[in-house]
C-alpha positions in Angstrom: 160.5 134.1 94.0 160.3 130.2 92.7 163.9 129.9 95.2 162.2 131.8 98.2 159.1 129.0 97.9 161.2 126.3 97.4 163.2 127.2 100.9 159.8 128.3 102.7 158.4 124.6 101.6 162.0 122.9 103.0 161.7 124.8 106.1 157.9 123.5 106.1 158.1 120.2 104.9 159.0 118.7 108.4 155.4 120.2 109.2 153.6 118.8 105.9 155.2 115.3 105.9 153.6 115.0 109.8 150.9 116.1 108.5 150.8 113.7 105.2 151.7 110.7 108.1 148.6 110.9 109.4 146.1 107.6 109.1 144.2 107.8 105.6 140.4 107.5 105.8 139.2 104.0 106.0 138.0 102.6 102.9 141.1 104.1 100.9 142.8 101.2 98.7 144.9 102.0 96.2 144.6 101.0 92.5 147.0 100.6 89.6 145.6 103.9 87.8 145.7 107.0 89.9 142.5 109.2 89.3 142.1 112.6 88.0 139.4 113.8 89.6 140.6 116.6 92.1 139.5 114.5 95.6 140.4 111.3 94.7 143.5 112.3 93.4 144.8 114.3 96.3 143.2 110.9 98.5 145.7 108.4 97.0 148.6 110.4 94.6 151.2 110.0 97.3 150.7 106.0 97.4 152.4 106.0 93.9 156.2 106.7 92.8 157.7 108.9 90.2 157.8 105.9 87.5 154.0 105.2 88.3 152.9 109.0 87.8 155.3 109.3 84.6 154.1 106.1 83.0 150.4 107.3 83.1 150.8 110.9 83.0 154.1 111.5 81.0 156.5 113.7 81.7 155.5 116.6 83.7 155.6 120.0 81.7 157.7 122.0 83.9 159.9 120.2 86.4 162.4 121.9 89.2 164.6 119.9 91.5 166.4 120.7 94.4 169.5 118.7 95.1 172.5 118.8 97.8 176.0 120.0 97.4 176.8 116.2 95.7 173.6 116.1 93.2 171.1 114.7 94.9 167.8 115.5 94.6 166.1 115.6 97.7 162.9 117.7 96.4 161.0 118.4 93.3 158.2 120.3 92.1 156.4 118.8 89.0 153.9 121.0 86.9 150.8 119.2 84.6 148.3 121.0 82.5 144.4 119.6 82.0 145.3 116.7 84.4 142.7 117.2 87.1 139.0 118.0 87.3 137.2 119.7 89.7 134.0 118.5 91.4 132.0 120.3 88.8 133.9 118.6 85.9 136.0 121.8 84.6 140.0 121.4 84.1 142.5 122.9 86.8 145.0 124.6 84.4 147.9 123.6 86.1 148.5 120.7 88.6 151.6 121.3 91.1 153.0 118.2 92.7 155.7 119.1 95.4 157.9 116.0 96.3 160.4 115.2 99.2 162.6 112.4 97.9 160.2 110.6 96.1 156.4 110.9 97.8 154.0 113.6 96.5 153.8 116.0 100.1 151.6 118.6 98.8 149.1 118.7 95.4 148.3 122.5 94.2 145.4 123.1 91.7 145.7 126.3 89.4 144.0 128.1 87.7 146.4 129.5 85.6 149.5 128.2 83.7 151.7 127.7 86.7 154.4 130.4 85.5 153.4 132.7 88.3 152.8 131.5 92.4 149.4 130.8 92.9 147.1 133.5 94.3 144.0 131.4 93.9 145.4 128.2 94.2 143.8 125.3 96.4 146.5 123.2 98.2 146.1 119.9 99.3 148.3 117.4 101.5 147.7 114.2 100.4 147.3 111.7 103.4 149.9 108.5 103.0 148.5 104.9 102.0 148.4 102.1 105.0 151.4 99.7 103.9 150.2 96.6 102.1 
């Protein structure tokens, strides 16, 4: 199932990195620490890299790459517990980030701890930061 989404989200990510090209809403300026709350965080994760999101957050607790025939990795899905917070203030379970290369291209908020696909799950495309 994990390999059938990871194909279905190559196939799409054409689609979601249009999408994520799109101009970001004015008044969006990146800072050195990347919020947690669930809007903000969506608004400016994909401005950071790997390194940045490691060194704040640690490793992630469940990690899958995709790489070519020579190694490569060309895609990754990261999984967080407790990172994010809802509007209300209550912990997602389980934060998904879904890379290409190295930008974030889709955030997914669970409620559950990740080991199944989401049923419930809200998913986000994070809209890319103006370069500086």
């Amino acid at each position: 199932m994990r390999t059938l989404f990871l194909a279905l989200f190559l196939v799409l990510s054409g689609t979601a990195i249009a999408e994520a090209n799109e101009p970001p809403a004015a008044g969006n300026v990146q800072s050195s620490e990347i919020p947690t709350a669930e809007k903000e965080f969506v608004a400016s994760i994909n401005g950071f890299e790997k390194t940045k999101i490691i060194e704040q957050f640690g490793e992630p607790s469940k990690k899958d790459d995709i790489t070519t025939d020579s190694g490569k990795v060309v895609a990754s899905i990261w999984q967080y517990h407790f990172l994010n917070t809802t509007a209300e203030g209550a912990y997602y379970e389980t934060t998904e980030l879904d890379f290409v290369d190295d930008k974030v291209v889709m955030v997914v908020f669970m409620n559950n701890d990740g080991s199944e696909p989401p049923d419930n799950g809200v998913r986000e495309i994070p809209q890319p930061k103006p370069d500086l």
